[in-house]
GUKE-326554 format. One record per residue (C-alpha): x, y, z. Coordinates in Angstrom, 2 decimals. Example, Ala and Ser with C-alpha at 12.3 -4.5 7.8 and 13.67 -1.06 7.14 Angstrom:
2
c1->12.30 c2->-4.50 c3->7.80
c1->13.67 c2->-1.06 c3->7.14
//
This chain:
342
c1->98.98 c2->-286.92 c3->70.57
c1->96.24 c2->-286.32 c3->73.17
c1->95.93 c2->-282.82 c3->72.69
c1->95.94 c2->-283.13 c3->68.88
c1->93.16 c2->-286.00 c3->69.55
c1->90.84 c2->-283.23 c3->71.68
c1->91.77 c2->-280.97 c3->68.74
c1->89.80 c2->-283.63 c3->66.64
c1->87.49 c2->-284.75 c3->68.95
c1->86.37 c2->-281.07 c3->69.23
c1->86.23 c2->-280.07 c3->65.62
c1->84.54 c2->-282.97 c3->65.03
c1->81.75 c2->-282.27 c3->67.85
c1->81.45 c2->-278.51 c3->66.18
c1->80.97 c2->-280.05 c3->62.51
c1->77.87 c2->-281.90 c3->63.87
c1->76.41 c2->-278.96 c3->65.99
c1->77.15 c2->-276.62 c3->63.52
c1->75.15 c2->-279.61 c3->60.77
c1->72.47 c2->-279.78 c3->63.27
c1->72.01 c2->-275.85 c3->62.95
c1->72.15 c2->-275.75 c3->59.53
c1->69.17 c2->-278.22 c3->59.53
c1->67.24 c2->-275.86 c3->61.68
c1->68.18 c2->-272.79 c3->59.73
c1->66.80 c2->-274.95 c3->56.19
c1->63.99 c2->-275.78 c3->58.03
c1->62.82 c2->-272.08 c3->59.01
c1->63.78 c2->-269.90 c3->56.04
c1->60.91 c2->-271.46 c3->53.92
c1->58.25 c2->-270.80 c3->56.16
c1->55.21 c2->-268.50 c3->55.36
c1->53.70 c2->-267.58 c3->58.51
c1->54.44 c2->-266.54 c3->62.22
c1->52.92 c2->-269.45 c3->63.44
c1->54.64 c2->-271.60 c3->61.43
c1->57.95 c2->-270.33 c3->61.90
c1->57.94 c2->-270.81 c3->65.67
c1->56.57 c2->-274.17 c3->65.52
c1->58.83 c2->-275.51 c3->63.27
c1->61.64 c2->-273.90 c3->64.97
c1->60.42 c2->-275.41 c3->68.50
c1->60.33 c2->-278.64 c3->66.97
c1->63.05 c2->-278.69 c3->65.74
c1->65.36 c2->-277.75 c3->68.32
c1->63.86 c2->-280.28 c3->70.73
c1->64.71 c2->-283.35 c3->67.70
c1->68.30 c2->-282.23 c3->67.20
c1->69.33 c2->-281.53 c3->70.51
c1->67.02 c2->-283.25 c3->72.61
c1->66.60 c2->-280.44 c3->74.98
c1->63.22 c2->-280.97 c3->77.22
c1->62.56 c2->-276.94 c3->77.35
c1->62.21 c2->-275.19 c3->74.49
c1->60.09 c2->-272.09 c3->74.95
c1->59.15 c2->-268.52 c3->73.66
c1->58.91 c2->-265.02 c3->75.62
c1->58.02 c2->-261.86 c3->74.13
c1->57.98 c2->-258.51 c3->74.88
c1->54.61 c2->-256.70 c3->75.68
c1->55.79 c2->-253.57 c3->74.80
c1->55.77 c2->-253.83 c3->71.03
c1->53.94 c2->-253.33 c3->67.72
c1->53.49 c2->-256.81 c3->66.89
c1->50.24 c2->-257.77 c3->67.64
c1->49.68 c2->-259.28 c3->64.05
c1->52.78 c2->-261.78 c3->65.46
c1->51.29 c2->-261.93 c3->68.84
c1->47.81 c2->-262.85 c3->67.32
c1->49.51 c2->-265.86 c3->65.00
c1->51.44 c2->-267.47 c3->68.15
c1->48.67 c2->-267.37 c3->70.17
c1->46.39 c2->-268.95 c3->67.67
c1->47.78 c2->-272.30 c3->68.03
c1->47.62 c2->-274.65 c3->70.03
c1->51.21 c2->-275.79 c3->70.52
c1->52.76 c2->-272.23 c3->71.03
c1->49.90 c2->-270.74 c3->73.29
c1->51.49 c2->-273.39 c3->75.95
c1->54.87 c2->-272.57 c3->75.04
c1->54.37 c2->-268.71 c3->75.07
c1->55.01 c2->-266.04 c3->77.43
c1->54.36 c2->-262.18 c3->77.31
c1->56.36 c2->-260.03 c3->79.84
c1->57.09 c2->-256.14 c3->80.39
c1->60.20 c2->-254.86 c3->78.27
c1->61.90 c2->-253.39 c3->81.85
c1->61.58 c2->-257.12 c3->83.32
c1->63.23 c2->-258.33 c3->80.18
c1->65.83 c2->-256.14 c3->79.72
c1->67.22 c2->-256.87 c3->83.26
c1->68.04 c2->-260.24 c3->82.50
c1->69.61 c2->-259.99 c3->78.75
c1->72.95 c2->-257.97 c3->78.00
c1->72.96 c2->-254.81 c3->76.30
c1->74.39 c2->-256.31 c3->73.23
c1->71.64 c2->-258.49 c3->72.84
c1->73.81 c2->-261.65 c3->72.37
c1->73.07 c2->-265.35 c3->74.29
c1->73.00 c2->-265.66 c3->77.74
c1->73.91 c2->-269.21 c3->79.48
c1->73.00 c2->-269.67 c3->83.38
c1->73.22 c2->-272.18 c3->85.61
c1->73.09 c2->-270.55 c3->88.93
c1->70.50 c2->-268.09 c3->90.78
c1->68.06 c2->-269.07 c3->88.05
c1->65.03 c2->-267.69 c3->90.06
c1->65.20 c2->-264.05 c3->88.28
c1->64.82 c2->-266.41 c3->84.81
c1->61.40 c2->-268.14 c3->86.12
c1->59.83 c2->-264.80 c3->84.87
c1->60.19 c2->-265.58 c3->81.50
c1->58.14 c2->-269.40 c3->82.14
c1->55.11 c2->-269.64 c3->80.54
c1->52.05 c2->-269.24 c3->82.75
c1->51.06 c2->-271.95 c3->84.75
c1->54.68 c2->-274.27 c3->83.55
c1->56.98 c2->-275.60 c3->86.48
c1->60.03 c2->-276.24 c3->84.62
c1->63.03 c2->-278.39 c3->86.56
c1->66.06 c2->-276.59 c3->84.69
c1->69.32 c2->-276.65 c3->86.03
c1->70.67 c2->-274.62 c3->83.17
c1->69.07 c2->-272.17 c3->80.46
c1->70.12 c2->-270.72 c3->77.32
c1->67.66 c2->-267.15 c3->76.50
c1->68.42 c2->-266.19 c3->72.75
c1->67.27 c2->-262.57 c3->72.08
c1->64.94 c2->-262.36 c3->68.99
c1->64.84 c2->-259.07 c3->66.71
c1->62.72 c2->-257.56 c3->64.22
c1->63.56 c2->-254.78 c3->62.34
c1->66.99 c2->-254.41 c3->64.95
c1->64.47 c2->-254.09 c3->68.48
c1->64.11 c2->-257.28 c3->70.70
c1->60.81 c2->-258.56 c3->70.78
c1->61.40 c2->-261.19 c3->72.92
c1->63.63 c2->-264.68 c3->73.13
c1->64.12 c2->-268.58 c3->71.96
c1->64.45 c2->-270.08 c3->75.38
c1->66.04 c2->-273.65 c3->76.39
c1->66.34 c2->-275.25 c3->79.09
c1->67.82 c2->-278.08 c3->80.74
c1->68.12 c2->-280.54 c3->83.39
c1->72.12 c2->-280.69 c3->83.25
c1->73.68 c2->-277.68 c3->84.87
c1->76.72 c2->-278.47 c3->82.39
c1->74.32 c2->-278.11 c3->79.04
c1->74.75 c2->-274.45 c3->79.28
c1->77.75 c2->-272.89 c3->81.15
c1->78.00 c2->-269.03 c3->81.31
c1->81.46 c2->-269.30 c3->79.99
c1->80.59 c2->-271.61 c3->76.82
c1->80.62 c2->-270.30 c3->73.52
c1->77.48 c2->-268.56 c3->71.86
c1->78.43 c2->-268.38 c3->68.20
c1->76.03 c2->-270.78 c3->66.66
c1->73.16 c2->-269.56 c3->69.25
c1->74.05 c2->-265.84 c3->68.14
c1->73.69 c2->-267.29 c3->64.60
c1->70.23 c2->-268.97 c3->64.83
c1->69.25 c2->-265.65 c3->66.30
c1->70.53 c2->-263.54 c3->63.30
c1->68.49 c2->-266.26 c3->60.69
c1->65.51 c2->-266.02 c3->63.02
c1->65.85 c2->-262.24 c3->62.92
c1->66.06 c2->-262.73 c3->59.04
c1->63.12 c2->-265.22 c3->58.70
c1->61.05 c2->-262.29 c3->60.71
c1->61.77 c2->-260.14 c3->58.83
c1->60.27 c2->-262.35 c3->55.41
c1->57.55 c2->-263.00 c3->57.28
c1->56.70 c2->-259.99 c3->58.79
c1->56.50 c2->-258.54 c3->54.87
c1->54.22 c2->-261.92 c3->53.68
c1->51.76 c2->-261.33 c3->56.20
c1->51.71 c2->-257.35 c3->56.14
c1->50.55 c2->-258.41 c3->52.68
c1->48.29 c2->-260.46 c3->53.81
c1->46.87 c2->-258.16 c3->56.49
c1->45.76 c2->-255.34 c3->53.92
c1->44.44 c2->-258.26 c3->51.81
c1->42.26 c2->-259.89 c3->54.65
c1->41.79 c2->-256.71 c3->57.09
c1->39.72 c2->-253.60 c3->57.13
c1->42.15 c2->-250.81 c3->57.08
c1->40.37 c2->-249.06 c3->60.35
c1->39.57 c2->-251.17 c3->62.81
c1->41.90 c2->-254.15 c3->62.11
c1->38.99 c2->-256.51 c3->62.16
c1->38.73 c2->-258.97 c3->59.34
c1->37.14 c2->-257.92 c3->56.13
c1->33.55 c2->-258.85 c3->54.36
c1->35.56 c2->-261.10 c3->52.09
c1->37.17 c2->-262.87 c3->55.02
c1->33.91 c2->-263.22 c3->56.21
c1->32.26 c2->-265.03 c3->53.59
c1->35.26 c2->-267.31 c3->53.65
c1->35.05 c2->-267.82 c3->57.39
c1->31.46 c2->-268.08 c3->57.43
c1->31.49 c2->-270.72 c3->54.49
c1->33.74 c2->-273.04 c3->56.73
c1->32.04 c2->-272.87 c3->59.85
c1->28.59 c2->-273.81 c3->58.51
c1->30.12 c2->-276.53 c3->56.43
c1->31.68 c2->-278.12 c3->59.90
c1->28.68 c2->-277.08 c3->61.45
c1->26.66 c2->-279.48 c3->59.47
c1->29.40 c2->-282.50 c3->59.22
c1->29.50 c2->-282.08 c3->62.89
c1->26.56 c2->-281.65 c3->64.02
c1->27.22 c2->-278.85 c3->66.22
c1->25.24 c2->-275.32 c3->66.64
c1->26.46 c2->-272.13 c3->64.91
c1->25.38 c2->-268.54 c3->65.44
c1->25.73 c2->-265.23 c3->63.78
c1->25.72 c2->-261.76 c3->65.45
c1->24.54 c2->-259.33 c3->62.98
c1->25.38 c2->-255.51 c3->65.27
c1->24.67 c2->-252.11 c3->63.90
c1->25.72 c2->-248.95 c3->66.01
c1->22.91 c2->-246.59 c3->66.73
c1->22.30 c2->-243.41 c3->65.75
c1->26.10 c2->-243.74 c3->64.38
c1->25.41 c2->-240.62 c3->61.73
c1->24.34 c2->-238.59 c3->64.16
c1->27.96 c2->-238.59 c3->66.04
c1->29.31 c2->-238.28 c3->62.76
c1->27.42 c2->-234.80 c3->61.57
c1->27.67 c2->-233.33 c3->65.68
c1->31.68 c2->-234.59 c3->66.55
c1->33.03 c2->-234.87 c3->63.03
c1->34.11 c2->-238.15 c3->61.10
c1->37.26 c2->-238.37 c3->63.34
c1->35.13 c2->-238.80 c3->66.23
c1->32.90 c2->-241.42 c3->64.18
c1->36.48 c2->-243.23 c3->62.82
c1->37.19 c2->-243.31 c3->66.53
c1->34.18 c2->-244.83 c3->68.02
c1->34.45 c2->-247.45 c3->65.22
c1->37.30 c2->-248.90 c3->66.41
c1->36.35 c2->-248.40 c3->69.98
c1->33.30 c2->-250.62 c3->69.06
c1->35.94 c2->-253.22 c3->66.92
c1->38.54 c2->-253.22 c3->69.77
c1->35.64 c2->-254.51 c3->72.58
c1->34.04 c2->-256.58 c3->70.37
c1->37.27 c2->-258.56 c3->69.73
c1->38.03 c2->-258.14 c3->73.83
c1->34.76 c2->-259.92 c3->74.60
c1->34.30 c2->-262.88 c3->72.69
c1->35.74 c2->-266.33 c3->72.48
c1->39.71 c2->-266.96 c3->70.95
c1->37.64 c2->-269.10 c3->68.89
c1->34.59 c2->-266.45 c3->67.55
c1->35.22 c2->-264.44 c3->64.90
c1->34.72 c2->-260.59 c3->64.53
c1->34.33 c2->-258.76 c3->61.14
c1->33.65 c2->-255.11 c3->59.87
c1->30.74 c2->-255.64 c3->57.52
c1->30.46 c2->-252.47 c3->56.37
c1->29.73 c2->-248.75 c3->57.60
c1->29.48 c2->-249.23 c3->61.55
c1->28.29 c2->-252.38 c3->60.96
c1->29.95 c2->-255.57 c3->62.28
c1->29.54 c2->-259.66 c3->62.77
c1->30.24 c2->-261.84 c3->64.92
c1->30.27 c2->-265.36 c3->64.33
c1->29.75 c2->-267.71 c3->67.00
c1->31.00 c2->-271.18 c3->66.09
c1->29.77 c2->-273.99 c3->68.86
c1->26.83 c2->-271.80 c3->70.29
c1->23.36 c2->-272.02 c3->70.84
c1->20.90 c2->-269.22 c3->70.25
c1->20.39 c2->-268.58 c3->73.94
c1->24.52 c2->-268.25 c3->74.54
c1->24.85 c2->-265.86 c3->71.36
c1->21.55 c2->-264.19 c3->73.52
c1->24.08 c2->-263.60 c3->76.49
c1->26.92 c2->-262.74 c3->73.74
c1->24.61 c2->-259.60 c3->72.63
c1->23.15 c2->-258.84 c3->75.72
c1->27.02 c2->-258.62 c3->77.27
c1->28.07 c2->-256.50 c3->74.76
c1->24.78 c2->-254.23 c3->75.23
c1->25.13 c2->-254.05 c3->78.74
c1->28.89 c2->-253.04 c3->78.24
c1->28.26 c2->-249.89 c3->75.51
c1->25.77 c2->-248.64 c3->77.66
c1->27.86 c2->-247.93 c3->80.94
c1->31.16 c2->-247.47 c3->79.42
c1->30.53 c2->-244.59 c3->77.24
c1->33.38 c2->-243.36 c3->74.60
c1->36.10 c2->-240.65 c3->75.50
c1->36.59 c2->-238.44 c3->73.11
c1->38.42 c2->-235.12 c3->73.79
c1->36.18 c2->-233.41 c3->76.14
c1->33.26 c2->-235.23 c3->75.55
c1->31.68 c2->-238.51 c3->77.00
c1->29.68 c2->-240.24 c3->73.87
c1->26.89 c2->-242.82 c3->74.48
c1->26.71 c2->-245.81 c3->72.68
c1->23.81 c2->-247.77 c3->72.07
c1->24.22 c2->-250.86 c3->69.30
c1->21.54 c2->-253.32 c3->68.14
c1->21.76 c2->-256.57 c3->67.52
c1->19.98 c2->-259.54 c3->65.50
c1->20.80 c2->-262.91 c3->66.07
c1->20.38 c2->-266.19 c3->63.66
c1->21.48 c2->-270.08 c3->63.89
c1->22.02 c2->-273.09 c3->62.13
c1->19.21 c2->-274.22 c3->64.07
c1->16.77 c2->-272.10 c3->62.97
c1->14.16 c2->-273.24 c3->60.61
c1->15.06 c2->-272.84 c3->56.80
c1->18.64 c2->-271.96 c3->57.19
c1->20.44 c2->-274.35 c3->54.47
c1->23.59 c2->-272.39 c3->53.75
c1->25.66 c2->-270.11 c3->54.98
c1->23.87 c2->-266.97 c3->52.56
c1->20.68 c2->-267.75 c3->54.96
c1->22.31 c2->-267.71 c3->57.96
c1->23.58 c2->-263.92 c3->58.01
c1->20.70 c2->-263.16 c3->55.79
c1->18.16 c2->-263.81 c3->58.63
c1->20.57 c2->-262.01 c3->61.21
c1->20.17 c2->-258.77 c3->59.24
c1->16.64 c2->-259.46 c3->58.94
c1->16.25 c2->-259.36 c3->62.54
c1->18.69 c2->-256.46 c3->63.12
c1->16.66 c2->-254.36 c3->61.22
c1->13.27 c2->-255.84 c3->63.45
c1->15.30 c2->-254.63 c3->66.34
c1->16.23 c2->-251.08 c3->65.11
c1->13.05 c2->-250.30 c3->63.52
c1->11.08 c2->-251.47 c3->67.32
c1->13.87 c2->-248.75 c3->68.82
c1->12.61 c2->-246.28 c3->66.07
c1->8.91 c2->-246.86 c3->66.66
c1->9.49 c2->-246.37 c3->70.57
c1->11.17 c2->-243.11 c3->70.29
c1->8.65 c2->-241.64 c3->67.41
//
């Protein structure tokens, strides 16, 4: 009778674990973005199984940075997020790519801990996460119980979250590749004029409920058709995104960077005075000018202008104003270059 009692006593144990996982699995497979889809899943993990760790680790080597843009967008993941080098991964998952439970010698495991998180764990469970059949990363938990997760426990429901996770990826890796041509200019990856209008829109509105400052960078690169009729249009396709990819390198998570049009781009500057979007251009001058662009044998200088506008400028009542006055005083700029060198 005892044995046939831990017979029950276990199936019934499995029937809720395997309920709880269910409920995590319906929660995930209707979600529309990255970020949503690890948030949710974060959550809930930590309400159905109360475990105290639940954290994600990806891979650096990969072409995701669409995902890797989402996750760290928010709030909640960008403390529960942690990037690492595909060699320091692979030595501590199996070659299969199923669960692995520890509870002992978990120092070699602190390198998948967020940056700047002391974790307690006694015992950790590191789910390997797929897209398109390569790991990008894990689902890590993490406990204070060194019984929670035992090596020899079984990993069929973990190695089943991982295969819906994989799956849910997979959706929403195709929704937002949508979404990217939709919102993203095809070159330089930057968002599009029509983003920016939308962008811009929203940041003057909570500009003015707020009562906080809001600046646009209006930047044009300089003598931009001239590399394009001496190096060819490749070289002038490269040094756009060259511009794009340090533009987006040296601003604020919370600025925005868009291709306008041509080699033009903007920047807008939510939360900053005219004198800091000053320093913004002036930075990004400074940087242009000494770090030229490589491009096959040749070393090409870079010179942009800028013209800067903000909410607290006089007559600026909507958001048409705003960028209309930073192109007004782009053009000041160039056509003071232009005068110079005539």
């Amino acid at each position: 009778m005892r044995n046939i009692d831990k017979i029950l006593e276990h199936i019934t144990v499995n029937e809720e674990i395997a309920k709880k996982f269910f409920e995590i699995e319906a929660g995930i497979l209707s979600v529309g973005s990255f970020r949503d889809l690890f948030e949710t899943l974060l959550q809930l993990i930590e309400e159905k199984f109360s475990i105290p760790h639940v954290w994600i680790t990806m891979v650096r080597e990969n072409d995701v940075s669409h995902l890797m843009e989402a996750l760290e967008s928010s709030h909640v993941l960008r403390e529960r997020l942690n990037v690492v080098k595909r060699k320091v991964f692979l030595k501590l998952i199996n070659e299969k790519g199923s669960p692995v439970l520890v509870n002992e010698d978990l120092k070699p495991f602190y390198a998948l801990l967020p940056k700047n998180q002391k974790y307690f764990a006694k015992s950790l469970a590191v789910v390997p996460i797929t897209l398109d059949g390569e790991v990008i990363g894990s689902l890590n938990l993490g406990d204070f119980s060194e019984s929670r997760f035992q090596p020899d426990m079984d990993t069929f429901f973990l190695s089943e979250l991982a295969v819906k996770i994989s799956i849910c990826l997979s959706n929403v890796t195709s929704r937002e590749r949508l979404t990217f041509l939709a919102t993203r200019d095809p070159l330089t990856g930057l968002l599009n004029r029509r983003e920016m209008e939308t962008m811009l829109d929203r940041e003057f509105s909570r500009a003015v409920r707020y009562g906080t400052p809001l600046a646009v960078l209006f930047i044009d690169c300089d003598e931009f058709k001239t590399v394009n009729d001496t190096y060819g249009h490749d070289c002038g396709d490269t040094l756009l995104k060259y511009l794009a990819e340090q533009i987006r390198a040296m601003i604020r998570k919370d600025d925005l960077a868009f291709r306008y049009a041509g080699d033009e781009f903007v920047v807008v500057l939510p939360n900053q005075t005219s004198k800091q979007a000053l320093k913004v251009s002036e930075r990004l001058q400074r940087y242009f000018e000494k770090n030229p662009l490589k491009f096959q044998e040749s070393r090409i200088p870079i010179s942009i202008s800028c013209g800067m506008a903000s909410t607290r400028d006089p007559d600026i009542k909507n958001p048409e104003a705003l960028l209309k006055k930073a192109d007004e005083r782009l053009y000041e700029v160039k056509n003071k270059k232009e005068s110079r060198y005539a």
